[in-house]
C-alpha positions in Angstrom: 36.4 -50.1 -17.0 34.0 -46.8 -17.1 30.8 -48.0 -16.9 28.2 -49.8 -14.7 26.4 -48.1 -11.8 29.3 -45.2 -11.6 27.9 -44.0 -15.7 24.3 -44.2 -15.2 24.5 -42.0 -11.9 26.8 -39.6 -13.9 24.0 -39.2 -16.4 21.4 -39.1 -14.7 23.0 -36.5 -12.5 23.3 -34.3 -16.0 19.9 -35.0 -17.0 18.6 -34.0 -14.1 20.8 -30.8 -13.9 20.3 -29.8 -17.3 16.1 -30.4 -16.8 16.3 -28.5 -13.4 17.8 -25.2 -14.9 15.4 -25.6 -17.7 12.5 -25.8 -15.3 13.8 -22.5 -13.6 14.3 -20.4 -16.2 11.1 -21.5 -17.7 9.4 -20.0 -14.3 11.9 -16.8 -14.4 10.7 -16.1 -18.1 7.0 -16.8 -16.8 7.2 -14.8 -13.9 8.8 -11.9 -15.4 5.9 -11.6 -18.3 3.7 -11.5 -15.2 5.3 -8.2 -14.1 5.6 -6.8 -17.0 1.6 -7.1 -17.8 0.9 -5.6 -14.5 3.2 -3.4 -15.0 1.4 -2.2 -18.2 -2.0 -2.4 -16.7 -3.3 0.9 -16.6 -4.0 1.8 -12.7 -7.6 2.5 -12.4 -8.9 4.6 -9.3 -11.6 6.9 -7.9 -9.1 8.7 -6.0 -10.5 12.4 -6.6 -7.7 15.2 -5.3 -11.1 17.8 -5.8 -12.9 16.1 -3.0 -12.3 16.1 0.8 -12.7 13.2 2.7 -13.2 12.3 6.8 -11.5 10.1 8.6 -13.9 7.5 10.2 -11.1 5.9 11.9 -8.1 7.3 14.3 -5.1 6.7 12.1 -1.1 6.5 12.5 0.9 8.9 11.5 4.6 8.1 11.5 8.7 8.2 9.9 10.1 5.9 7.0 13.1 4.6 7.4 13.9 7.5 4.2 12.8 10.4 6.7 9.6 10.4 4.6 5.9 10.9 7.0 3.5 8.0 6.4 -0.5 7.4 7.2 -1.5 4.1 8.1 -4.0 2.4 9.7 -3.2 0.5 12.8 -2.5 -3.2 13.2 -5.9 -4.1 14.0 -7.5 -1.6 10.2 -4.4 -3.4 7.9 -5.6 -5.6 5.2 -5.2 -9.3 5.9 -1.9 -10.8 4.8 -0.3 -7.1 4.8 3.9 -8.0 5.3 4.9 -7.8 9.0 1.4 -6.8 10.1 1.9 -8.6 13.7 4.7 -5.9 14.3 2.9 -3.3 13.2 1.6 -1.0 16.1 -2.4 -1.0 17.2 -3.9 2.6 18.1 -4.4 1.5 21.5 -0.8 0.5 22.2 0.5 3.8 20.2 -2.1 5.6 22.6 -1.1 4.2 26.1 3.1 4.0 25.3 3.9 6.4 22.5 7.2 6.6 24.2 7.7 3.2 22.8 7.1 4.3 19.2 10.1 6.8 18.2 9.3 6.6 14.9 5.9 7.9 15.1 4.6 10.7 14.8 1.0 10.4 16.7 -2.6 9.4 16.4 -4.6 10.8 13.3 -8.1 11.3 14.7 -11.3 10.6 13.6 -12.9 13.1 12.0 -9.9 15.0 9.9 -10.1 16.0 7.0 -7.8 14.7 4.2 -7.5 15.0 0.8 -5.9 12.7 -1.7 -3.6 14.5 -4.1 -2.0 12.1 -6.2 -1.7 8.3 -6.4 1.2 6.6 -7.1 1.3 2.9 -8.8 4.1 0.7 -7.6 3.3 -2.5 -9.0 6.5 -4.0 -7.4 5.9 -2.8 -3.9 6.2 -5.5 -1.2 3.8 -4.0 1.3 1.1 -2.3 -1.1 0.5 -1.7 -4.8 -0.4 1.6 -4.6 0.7 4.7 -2.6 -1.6 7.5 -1.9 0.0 11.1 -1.5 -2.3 12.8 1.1 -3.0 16.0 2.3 -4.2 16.5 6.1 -6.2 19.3 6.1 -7.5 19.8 9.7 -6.1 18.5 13.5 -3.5 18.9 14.8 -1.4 17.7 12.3 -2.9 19.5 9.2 0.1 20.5 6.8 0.6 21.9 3.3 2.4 19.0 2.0 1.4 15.8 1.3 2.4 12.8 3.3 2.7 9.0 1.9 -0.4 7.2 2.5 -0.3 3.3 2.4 -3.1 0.6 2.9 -5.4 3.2 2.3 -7.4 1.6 -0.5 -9.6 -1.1 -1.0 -9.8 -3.0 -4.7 -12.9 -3.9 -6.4 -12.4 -5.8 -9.8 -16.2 -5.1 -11.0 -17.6 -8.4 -9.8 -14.8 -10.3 -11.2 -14.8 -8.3 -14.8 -12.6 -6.3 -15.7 -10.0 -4.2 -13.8 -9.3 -4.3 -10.7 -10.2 0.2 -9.6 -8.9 1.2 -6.4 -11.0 3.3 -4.0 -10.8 5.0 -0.5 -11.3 2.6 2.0 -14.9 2.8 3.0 -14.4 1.8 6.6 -11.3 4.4 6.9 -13.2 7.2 4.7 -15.9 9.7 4.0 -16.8 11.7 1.8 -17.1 15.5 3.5 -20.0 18.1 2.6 -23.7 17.8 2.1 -24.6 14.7 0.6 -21.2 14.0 -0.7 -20.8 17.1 -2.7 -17.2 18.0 -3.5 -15.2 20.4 -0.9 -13.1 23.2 -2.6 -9.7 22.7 -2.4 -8.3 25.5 -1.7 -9.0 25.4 2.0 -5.9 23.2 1.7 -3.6 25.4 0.0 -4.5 28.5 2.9 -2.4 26.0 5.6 0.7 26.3 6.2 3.2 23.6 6.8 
């Protein structure tokens, strides 16, 4: 006496299973073509490592969890819907208690000179897309090597055609010398670390 109510459940139950792994692995296979054609989209960007820049902004300069030294903005210069931004230290607050911050280094202030040495795509970064190796070139924290730069770009996409090309942020960044004329670079390679 298999049948009745007790059958229809049972086969609905494999219908149902059967259509619900279907549906995923139709998303896995559709978002995995989605990384792999931005993984294959060229990077585009107006990062020039011949040209020295300004900070127009006081910056944060702190540790990785990897021991690496990272430039950020503070909370309140992070793009909107950045991961963890509400945890993420403001200048003033770095400023008043840095005691409170062991993992940072200090305050990049406004007015150093940087300059961006390489970029670095990471299409599957969590936090930002792309990383920008920087070099700090005067203050108190000027160094030979380059430190990790993150949410130091802003994107333009061409008025919607096109690529998207990444660019210093323009309300973090300036260019330095007379009417935006290139600075040599070797000032950078006379400091020491």
């Amino acid at each position: 006496m298999f049948g009745g109510p007790w059958l229809a459940v049972i086969v609905f139950m494999i219908i149902a299973i059967g259509l619900g792994w279907g549906f995923t692995q139709l998303l896995k296979g559709m978002t995995e073509q989605t990384r792999q054609a931005l993984a294959a989209e060229t990077l585009q960007h107006d990062f020039d490592p011949d040209t020295a820049y300004r900070t127009k902004r006081d910056l944060v300069l702190g540790y990785l969890a990897d021991g690496r030294i990272v430039l950020l903005p503070g909370r309140d210069d992070l793009p909107a819907g950045t991961p963890n931004k509400r945890s993420a230290v403001s200048i003033d607050e770095l400023r008043d208690t840095p005691d409170e911050y062991p993992d940072l280094i200090g305050i990049l202030d406004t007015g150093t000179a940087v300059q961006f040495v390489e970029v670095i795509d990471e299409p599957d970064n969590p936090q930002t897309r792309i990383l920008v190796m920087t070099r700090l070139l005067s203050g108190a924290y000027a160094r030979k090597t380059p430190v990790l730069g993150m949410h130091l770009e802003s994107a333009d996409s061409g008025e919607g055609k096109g690529p998207t090309r990444y660019r210093p942020r323009g309300d973090l960044f300036e260019i330095v010398g007379a009417e935006g004329a290139a600075v040599q670079s070797k000032a950078a390679d006379a400091l020491q670390d």
